[in-house]
ZAPAVO-980143 format. One record per residue (C-alpha): residue number from 1; x, y, z. Coordinates in Angstrom, 1 decimal, padded with zeros to 4 digits. Each point is the difference from the previous one (the first is absolute). Layout:
# residues N
ATOM    i    east   north      up
ATOM  NUM       X       Y       Z
...
***
This chain:
# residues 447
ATOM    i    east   north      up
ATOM    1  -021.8  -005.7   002.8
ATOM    2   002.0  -002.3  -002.3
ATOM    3   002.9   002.6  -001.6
ATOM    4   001.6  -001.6  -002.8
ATOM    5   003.3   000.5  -000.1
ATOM    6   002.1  -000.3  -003.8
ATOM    7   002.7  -002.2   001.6
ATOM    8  -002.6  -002.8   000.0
ATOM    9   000.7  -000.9  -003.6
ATOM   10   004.4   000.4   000.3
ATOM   11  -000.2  -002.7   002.8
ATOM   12  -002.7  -002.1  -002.2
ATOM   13   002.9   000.1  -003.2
ATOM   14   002.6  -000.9   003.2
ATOM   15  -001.7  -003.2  -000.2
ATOM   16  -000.2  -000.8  -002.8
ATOM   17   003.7   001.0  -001.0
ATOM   18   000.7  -003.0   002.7
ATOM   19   003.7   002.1   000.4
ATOM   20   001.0  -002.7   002.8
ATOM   21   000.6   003.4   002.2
ATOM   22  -001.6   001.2   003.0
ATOM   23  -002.1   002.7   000.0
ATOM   24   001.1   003.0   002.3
ATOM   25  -002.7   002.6   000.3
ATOM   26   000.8   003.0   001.5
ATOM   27  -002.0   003.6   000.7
ATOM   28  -000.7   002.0   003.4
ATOM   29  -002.1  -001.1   002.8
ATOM   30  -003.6   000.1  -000.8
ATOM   31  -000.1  -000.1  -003.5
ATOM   32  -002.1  -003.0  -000.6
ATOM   33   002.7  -003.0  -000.9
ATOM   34  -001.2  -002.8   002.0
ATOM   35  -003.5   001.0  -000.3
ATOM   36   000.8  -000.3  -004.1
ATOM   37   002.4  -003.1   000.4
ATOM   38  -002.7  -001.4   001.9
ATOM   39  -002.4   000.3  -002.6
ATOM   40   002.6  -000.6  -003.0
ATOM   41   000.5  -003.5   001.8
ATOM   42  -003.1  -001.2   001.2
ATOM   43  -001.2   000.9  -003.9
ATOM   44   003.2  -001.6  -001.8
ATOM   45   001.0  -003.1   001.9
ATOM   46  -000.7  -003.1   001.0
ATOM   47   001.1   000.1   003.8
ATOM   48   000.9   003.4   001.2
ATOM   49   002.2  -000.1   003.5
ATOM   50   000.7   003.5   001.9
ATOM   51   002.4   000.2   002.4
ATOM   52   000.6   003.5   001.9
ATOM   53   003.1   000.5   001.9
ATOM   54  -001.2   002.8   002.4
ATOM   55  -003.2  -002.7   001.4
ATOM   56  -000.5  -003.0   001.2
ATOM   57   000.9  -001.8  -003.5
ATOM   58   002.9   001.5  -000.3
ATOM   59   000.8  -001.8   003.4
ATOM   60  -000.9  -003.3  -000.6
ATOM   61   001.8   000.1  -003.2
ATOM   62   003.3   000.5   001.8
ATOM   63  -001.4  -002.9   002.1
ATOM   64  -000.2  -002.6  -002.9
ATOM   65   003.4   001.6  -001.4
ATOM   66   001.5  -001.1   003.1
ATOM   67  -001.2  -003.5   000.0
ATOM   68   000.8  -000.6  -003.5
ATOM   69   003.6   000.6   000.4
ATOM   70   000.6  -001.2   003.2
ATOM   71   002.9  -002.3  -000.6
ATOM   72   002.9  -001.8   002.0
ATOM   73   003.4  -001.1  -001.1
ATOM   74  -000.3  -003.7  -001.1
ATOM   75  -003.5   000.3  -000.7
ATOM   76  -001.3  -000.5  -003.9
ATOM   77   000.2   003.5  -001.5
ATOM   78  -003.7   001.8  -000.6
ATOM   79  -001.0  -000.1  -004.0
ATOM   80  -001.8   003.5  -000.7
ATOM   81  -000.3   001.4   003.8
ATOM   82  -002.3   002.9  -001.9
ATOM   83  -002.0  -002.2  -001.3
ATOM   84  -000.9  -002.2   003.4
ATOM   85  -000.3   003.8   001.8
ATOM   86  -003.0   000.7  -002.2
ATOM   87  -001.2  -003.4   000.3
ATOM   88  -000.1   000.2   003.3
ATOM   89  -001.5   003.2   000.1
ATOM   90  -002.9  -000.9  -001.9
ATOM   91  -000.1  -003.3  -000.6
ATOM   92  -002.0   000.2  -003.4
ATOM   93   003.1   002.0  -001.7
ATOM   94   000.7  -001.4  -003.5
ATOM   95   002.8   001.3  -001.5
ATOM   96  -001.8   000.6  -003.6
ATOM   97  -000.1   002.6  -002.8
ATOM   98  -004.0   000.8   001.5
ATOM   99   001.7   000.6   003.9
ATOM  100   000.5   003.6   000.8
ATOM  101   001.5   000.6   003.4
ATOM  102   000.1   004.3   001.3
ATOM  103   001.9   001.0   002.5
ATOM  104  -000.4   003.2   001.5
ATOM  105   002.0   002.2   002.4
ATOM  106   003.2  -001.9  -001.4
ATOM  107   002.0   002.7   001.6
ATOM  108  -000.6  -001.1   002.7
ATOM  109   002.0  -003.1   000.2
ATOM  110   003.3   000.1  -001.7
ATOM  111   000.0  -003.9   000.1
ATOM  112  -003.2  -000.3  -002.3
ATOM  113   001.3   002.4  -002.1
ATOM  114   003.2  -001.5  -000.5
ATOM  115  -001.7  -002.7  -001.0
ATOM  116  -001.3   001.7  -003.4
ATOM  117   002.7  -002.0  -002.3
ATOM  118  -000.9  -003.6   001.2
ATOM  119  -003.7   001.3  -000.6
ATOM  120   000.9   001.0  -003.8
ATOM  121   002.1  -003.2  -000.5
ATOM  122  -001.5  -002.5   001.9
ATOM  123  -003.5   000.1  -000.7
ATOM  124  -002.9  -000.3  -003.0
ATOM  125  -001.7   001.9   002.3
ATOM  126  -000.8   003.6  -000.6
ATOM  127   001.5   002.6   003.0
ATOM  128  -001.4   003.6   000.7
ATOM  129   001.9   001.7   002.5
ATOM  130  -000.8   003.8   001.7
ATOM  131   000.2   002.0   002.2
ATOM  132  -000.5   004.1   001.2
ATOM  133   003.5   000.8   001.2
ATOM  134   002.1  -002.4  -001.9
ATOM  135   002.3   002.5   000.1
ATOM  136   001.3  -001.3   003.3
ATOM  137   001.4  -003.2  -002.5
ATOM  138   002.8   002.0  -000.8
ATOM  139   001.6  -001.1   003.4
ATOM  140   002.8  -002.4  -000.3
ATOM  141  -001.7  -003.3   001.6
ATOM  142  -002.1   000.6  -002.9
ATOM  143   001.3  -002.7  -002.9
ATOM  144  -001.1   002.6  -003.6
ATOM  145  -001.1  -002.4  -002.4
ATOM  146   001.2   001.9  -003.5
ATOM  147  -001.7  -002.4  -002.7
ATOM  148  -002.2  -002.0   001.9
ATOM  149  -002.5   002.7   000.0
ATOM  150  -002.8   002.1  -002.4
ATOM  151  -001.1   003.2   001.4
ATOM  152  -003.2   002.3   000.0
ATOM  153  -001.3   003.2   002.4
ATOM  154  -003.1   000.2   000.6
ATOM  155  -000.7   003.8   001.3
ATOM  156  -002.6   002.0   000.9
ATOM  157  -003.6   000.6  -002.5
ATOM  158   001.3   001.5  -003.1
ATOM  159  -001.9   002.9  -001.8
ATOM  160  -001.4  -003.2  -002.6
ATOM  161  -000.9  -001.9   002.5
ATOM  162  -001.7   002.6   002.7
ATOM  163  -002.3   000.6  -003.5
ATOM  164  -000.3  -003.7  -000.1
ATOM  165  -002.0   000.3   003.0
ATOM  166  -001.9   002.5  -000.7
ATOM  167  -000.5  -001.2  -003.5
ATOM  168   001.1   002.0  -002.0
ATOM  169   003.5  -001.8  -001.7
ATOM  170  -001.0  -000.3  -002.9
ATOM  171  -000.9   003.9  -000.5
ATOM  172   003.1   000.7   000.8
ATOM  173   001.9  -002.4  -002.2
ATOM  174  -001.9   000.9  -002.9
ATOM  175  -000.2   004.2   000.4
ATOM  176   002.1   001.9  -002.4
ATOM  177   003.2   001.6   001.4
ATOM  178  -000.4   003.3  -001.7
ATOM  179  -003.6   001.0   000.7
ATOM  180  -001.9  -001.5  -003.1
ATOM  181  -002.9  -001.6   002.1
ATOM  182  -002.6   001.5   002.1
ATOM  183   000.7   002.3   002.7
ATOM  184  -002.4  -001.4   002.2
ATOM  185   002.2  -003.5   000.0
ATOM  186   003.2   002.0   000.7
ATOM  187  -001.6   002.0   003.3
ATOM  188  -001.1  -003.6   001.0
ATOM  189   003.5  -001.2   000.1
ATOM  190   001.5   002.8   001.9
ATOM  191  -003.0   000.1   002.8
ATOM  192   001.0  -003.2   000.4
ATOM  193   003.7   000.6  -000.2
ATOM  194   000.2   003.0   002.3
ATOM  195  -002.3  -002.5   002.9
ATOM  196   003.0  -002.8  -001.0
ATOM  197   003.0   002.9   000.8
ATOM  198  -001.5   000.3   003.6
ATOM  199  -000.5  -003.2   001.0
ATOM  200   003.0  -001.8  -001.8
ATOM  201  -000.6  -003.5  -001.0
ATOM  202   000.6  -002.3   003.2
ATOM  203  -003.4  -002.8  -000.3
ATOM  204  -001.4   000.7   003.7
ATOM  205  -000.2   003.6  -001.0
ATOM  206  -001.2  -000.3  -003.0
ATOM  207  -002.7  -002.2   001.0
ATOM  208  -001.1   002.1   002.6
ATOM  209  -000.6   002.7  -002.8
ATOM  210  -001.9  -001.8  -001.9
ATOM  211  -002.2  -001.4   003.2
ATOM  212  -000.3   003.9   001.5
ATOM  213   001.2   002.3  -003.0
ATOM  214   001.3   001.7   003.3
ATOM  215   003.6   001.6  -000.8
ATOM  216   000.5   000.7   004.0
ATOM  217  -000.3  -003.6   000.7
ATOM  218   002.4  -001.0  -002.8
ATOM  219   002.9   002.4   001.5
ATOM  220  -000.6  -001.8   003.6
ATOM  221   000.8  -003.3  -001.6
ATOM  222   002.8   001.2  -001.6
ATOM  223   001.1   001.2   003.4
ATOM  224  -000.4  -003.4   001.8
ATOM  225   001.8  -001.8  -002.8
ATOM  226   002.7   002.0   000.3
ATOM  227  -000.2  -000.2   003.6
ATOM  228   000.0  -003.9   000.0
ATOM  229   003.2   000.4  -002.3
ATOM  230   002.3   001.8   002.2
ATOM  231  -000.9  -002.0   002.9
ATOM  232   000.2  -003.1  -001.8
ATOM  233   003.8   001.2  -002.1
ATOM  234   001.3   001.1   003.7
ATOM  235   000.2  -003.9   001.1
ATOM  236   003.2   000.2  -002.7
ATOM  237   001.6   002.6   001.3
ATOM  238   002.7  -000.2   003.2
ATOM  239  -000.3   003.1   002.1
ATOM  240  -002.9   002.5   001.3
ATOM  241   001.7   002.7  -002.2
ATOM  242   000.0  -001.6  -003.5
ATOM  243  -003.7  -001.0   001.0
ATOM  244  -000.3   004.0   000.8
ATOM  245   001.1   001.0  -003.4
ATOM  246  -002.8  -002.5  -001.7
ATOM  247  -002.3   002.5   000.9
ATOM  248   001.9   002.8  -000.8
ATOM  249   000.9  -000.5  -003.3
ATOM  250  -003.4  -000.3  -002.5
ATOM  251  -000.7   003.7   001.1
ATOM  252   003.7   001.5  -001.1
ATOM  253   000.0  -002.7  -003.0
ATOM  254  -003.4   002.0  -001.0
ATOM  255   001.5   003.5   000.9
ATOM  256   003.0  -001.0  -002.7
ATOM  257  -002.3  -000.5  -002.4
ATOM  258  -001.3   004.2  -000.1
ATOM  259   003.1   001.4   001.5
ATOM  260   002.6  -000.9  -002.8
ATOM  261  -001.4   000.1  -003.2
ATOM  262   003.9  -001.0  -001.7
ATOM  263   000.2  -002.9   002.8
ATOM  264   003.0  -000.7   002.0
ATOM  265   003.3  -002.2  -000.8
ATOM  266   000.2  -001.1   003.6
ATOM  267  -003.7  -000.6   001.4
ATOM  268   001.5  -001.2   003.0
ATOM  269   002.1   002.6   001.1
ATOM  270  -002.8   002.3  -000.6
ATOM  271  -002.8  -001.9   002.0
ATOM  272   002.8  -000.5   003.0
ATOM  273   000.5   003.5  -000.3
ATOM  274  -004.1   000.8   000.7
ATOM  275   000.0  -002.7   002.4
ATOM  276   002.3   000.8   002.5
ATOM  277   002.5   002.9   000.6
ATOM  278   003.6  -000.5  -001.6
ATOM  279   001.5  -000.2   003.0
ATOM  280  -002.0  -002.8   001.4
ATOM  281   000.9  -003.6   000.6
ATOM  282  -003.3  -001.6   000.6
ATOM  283  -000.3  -001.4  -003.7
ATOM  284   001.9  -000.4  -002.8
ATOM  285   000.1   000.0  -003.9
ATOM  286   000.4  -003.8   000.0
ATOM  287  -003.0   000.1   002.2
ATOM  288  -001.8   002.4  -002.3
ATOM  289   001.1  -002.0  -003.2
ATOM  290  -001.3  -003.2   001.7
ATOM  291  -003.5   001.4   000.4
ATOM  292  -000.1   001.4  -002.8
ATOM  293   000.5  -003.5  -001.6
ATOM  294  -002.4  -001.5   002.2
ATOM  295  -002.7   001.7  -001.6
ATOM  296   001.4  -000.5  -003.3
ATOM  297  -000.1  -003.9   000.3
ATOM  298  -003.0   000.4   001.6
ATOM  299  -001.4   001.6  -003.1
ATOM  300  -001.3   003.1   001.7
ATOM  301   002.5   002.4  -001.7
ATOM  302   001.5   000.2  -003.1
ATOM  303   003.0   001.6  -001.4
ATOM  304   000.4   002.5  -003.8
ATOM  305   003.2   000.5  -001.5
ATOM  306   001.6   003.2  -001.3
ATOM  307   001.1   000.4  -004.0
ATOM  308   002.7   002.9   000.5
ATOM  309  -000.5   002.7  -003.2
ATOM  310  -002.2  -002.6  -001.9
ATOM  311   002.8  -002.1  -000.5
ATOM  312  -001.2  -004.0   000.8
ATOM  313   003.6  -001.0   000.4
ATOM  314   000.4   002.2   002.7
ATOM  315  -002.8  -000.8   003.2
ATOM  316   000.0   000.4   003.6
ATOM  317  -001.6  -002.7   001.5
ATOM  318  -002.6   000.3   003.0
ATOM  319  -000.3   003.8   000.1
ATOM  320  -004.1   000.2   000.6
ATOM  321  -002.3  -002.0   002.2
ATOM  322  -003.6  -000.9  -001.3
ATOM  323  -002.5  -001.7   002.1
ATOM  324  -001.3  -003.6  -001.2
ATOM  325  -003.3   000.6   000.4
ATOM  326  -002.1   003.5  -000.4
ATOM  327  -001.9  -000.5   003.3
ATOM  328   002.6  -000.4   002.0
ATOM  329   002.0   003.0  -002.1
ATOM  330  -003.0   002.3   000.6
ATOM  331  -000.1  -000.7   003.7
ATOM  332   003.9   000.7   000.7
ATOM  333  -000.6   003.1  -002.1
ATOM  334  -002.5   001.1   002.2
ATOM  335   001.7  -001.2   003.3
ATOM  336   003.5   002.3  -001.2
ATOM  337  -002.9   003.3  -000.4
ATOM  338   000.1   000.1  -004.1
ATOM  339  -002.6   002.1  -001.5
ATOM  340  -003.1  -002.1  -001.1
ATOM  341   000.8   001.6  -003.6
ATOM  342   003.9  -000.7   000.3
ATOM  343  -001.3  -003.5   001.0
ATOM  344  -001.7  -000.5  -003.1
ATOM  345   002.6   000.9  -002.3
ATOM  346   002.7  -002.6   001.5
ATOM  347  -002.7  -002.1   000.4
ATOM  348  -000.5   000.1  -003.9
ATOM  349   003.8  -000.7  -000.4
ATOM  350   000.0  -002.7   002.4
ATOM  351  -002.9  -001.5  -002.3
ATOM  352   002.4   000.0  -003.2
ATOM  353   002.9  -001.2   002.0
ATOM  354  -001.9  -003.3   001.1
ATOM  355  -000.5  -000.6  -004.1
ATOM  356   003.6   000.7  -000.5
ATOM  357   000.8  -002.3   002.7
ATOM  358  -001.6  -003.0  -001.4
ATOM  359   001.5   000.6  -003.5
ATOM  360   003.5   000.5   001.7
ATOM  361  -000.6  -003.6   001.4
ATOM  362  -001.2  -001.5  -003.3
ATOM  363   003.4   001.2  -002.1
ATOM  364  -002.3   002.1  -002.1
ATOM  365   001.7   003.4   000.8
ATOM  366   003.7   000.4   000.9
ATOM  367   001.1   000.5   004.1
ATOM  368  -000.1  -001.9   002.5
ATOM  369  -002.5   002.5   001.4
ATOM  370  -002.2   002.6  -001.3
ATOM  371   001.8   003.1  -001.1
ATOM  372  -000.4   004.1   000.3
ATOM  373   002.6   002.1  -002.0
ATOM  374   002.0   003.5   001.2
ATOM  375   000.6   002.1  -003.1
ATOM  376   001.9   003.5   000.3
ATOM  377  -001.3   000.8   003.2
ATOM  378  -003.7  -001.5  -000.7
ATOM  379  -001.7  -003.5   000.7
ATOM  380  -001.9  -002.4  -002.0
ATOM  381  -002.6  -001.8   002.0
ATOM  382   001.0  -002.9  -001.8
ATOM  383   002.2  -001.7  -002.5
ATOM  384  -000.6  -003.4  -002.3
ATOM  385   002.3  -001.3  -002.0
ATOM  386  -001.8  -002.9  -001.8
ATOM  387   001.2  -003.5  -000.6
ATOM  388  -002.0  -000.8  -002.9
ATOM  389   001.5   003.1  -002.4
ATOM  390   002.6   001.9   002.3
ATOM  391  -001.7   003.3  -000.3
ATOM  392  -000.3   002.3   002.5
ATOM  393  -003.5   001.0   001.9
ATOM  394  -000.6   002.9   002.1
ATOM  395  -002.7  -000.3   002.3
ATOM  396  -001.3   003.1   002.1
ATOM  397  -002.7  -000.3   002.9
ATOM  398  -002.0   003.4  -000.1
ATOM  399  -003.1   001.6   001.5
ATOM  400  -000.5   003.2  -001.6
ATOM  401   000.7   000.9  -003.9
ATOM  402   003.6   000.3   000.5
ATOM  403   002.3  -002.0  -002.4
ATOM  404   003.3   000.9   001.7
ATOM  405   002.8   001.1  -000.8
ATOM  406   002.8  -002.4   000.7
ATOM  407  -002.6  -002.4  -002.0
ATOM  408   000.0   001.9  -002.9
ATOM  409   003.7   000.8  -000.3
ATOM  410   000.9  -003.7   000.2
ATOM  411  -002.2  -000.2  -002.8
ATOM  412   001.3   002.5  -002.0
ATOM  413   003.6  -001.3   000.3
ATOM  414  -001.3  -003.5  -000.7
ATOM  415   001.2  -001.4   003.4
ATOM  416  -003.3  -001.3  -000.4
ATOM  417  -001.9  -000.8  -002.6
ATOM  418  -003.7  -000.2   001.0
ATOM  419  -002.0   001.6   002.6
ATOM  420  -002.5  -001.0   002.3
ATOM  421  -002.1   002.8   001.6
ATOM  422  -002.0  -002.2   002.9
ATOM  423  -003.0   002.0   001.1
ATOM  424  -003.2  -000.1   002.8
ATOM  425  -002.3   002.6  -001.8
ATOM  426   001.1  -001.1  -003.8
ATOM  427  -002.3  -002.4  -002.8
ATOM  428   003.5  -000.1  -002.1
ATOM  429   001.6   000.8  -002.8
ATOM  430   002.9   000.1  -002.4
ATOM  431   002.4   003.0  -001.2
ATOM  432   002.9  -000.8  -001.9
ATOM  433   002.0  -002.3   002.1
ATOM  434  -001.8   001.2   003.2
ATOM  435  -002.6  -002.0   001.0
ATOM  436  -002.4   000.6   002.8
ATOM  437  -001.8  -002.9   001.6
ATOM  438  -002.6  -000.3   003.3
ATOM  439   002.4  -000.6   003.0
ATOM  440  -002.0  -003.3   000.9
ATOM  441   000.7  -001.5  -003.5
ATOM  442   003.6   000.0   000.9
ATOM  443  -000.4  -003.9   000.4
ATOM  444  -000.6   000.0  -003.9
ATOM  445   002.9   001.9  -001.0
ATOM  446   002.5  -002.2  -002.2
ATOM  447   003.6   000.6  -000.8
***
């Protein structure tokens, strides 16, 4: 099953921009990027060279590197080493507008990554380079090429595009947010939403729902991807107890989500704390931290901010965990013993979180991160300040008919000035400046 995926068309305008930098893709493991820089190439360019650092390419690369810069004192001085290295490689390398070379795994050699400037500035050629744990290129053998490179994420099946698949997009993108179409259309959406919360968006998983429509089969993928992940992220780590807390820490990550509804200042101190007793030696909060940013770079965690009394000069960073993809959210959730009903509520927040996320990234709302709000005593789920018109947006995630409170005071005492009531069993609608809207339109939302 061919899933199209909507980063297709930002790497066909990379083209055509012609930027002179190289491309960095990043995401988790599993998401689909060479399978889609694959196709983007093979469908874009002329001659399309891949080059994966973790097989046998990778190797022989390093081999032609070698012999193109093998050089002795006296001898004439090698014009473009890089160049002769692909050359040799494959000898039909043309260094053209219409070349496209990939190379995958980069993390894996600090050398070839290095390498990324003389790419950018020494080439017509067009360079895409990715990886699943390029987080490890924060080491300091790795050369950070700041203005040599363009960036995109790919990540896991969106809402949009899981209906892509299933053919139903353009439903979606067209239904009114505030229930003026049929209800029929709306219970569509949300029968497929509610499958899309349970099996997250990863493509082997998703496939395998649409081959068996089997829910049960979907979770045991989700299992062996995360599986292949922690085995394959403890090759980075140095010792057999930070491998140990790999494991460990997805399940208390997922218990932080339900246990502290106002989040925590220190995240670390408090998952050391739950790991191991205080007065224990066998790991420690720079071990904690470390993991913790593991999975961050690795783009299987996320963090959300805090606006203290509804005041955006005043935030916490990194106070709440989310999990980058719903699948893999729902089956910590379950592995820490939440309720299947207390599942589906953070599961819902989760959901808007992801949105949040991506307009976080694009400058369109302030923080670095998403953002939740405290206010005398209470909590926002969360808390958008727009970049378009500076107003304030209150978003809160709910089940049942409750507006709450905290919500509705903010309002009142304009430390916001709209509200979003995001809903499961809603079709919509609008009341003053409170405006309820189906929980898997959240995507749609605009501020």
């Amino acid at each position: 099953m061919d899933l199209k995926r909507d980063i297709y068309d930002c790497l066909v305008q990379w083209k055509r921009r012609n930027s002179g930098k190289v491309l960095e893709v990043s995401g988790a493991r599993q998401v689909g990027k060479t399978y889609i820089l694959t196709k983007f190439a093979k469908e874009n360019y002329k001659d399309f060279f891949y080059i994966n650092m973790m097989q046998t390419s990778g190797r022989e690369f390093i081999a032609c590197l070698d012999q193109a810069v093998r050089w002795k004192p006296g001898e004439e001085r090698i014009e473009k080493p890089i160049h002769k290295a692909l050359k040799l490689f494959d000898k039909n390398f043309t260094d053209a507008e219409d070349t496209v070379v990939v190379i995958d795994e980069i993390q894996e050699s600090a050398r070839v990554f290095s390498l990324i400037r003389q790419f950018a500035r020494e080439f017509r050629a067009h360079f895409i380079v990715t990886g699943s744990y390029l987080g490890k290129t924060v080491g300091k053998e790795y050369f950070l090429p700041a203005g040599d490179i363009d960036t995109m994420e790919l990540n896991t099946l969106s809402y949009e595009e899981f209906l892509q698949a299933a053919g139903k997009r353009e439903l979606y993108e067209q239904i009114d947010l505030y229930g003026k179409d049929s209800h029929e259309t709306y219970d569509l959406l949300k029968s497929l939403y509610d499958s899309y919360c349970k099996i997250g968006g990863y493509p082997a998983v998703v496939r395998k729902y649409f081959a068996t429509g089997d829910i049960s089969e979907c979770r045991r993928e989700i299992s062996h991807i995360i599986q292949i992940f922690v085995e394959e992220s403890e090759r980075y780590f140095d010792n057999i107890l930070e491998m140990g807390l790999l494991e460990q820490m997805l399940p208390l990550i997922a218990q932080t989500m339900v246990r502290e509804k106002k989040g925590s200042p220190d995240l670390v101190k408090e998952l050391s704390s739950v790991l191991f007793r205080a007065d224990s030696n066998r790991v420690t909060k720079k071990s904690v931290n470390q993991a913790i940013a593991w999975f961050c770079r690795s783009d299987v965690i996320g963090y959300c901010g805090r606006v203290n009394e509804g005041n955006m000069l005043d935030v916490t960073p990194n106070c709440r965990f989310y999990f980058r993809d719903l699948g893999v959210a729902g089956h910590f959730l379950s592995m820490a013993g939440v309720q299947p009903d207390v599942i589906a509520g953070v599961i819902n927040e989760n959901f808007v979180y992801l949105y949040l996320k991506k307009k976080a990234d694009a400058l369109e709302i302030a923080g670095v991160t998403p953002l939740y709000a405290l206010y005398k005593d209470g909590e926002l789920d969360f808390f958008v300040n727009s970049r378009q018109d500076y107003i304030n947006y209150g978003i809160e995630v709910k089940a049942g008919r409750a507006i709450g409170k905290t919500a509705s005071q903010m309002l009142e005492d304009g430390k916001i000035q709209y509200l979003y009531l995001l809903k499961g069993n809603t079709y919509g609608g609008i009341e003053g400046k409170k405006r309820t809207v189906p929980v898997y339109l959240a995507g749609r939302l605009e501020f």
